[in-house]
C-alpha positions as CSV (number, residue, x, y, z in Angstrom):
1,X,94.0,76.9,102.1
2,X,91.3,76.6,104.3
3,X,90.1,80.0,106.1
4,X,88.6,80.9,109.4
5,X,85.6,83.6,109.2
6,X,87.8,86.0,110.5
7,X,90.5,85.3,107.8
8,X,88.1,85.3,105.6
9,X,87.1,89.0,106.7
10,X,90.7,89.9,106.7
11,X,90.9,89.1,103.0
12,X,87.9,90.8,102.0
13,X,89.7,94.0,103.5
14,X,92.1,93.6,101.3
15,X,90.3,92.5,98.5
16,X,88.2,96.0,99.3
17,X,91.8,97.5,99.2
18,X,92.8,96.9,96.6
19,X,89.2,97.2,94.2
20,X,89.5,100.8,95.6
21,X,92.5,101.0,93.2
22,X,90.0,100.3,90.1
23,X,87.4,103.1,90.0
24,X,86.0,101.2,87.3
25,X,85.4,98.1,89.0
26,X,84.8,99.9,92.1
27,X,81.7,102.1,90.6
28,X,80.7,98.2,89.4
29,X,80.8,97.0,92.6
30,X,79.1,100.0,94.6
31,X,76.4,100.1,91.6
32,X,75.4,96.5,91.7
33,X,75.7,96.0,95.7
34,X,73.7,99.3,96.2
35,X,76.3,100.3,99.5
36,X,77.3,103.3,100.4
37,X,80.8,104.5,101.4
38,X,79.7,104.0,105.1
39,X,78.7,100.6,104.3
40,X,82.0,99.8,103.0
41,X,83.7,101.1,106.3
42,X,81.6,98.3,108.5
43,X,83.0,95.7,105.9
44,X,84.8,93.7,109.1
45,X,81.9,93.8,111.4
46,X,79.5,92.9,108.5
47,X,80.2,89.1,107.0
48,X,77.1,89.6,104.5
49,X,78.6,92.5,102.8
50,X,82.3,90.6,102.8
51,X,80.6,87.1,101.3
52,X,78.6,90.3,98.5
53,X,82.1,91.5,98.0
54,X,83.5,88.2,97.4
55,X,80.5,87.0,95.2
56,X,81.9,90.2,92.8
57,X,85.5,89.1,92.5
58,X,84.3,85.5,91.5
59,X,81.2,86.4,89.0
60,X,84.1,87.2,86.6
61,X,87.1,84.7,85.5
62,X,89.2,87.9,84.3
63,X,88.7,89.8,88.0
64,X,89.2,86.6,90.1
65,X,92.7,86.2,88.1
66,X,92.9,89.7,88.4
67,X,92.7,90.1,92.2
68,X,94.6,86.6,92.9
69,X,97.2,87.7,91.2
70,X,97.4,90.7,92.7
71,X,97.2,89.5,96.5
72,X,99.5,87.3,95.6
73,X,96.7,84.2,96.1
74,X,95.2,81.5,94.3
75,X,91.7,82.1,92.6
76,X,90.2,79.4,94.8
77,X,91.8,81.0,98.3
78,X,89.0,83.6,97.3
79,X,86.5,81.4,96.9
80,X,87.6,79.2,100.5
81,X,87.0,82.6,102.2
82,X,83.7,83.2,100.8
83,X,83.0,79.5,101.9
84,X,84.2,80.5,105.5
85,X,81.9,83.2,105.7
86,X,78.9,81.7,104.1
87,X,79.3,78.0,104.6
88,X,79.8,75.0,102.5
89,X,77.6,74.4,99.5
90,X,75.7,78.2,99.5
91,X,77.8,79.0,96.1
92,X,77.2,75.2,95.0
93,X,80.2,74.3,95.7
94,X,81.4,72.1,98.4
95,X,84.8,72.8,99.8
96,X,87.5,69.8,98.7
């Protein structure tokens, strides 16, 4: 599936949704990203921390599956949306 930049947001949202469910991987996240809980709240109005979001749910075969699973997506409909947002070939991968 192929995603807009605003779809792509969209599914960061969620994505944001539902890593709020998992403290664990949700102190992971804020830990490594350095954000605060304000920055989280901008998460639609700020692409760069949606494509850092999406860069932590791909780092890790298990959470991809995870989070695919649980949204009901494909692992690589997470990794079209971070394309969306940061372009073709910026994760060195081109889109298909």
């Amino acid at each position: 599936m192929a995603y807009t930049p605003e779809q792509a947001r969209e599914l960061a949202t969620e994505i944001l949704l539902a890593l709020a469910e998992r403290p664990d991987d949700l102190a992971h996240f804020m830990g490594a990203s350095g954000l605060e809980a304000d920055d989280l709240r901008q998460l639609s109005q700020r692409p760069d921390i949606a494509v850092f979001l999406l860069d932590f749910v791909v780092e890790s075969d298990e959470r991809i599956h995870e989070f695919a699973d649980a949204l009901r997506l494909r692992p690589q409909d997470v990794m079209a949306a971070r394309t969306a947002l940061a372009g073709p070939g910026s994760y060195g991968w081109d889109m298909d």
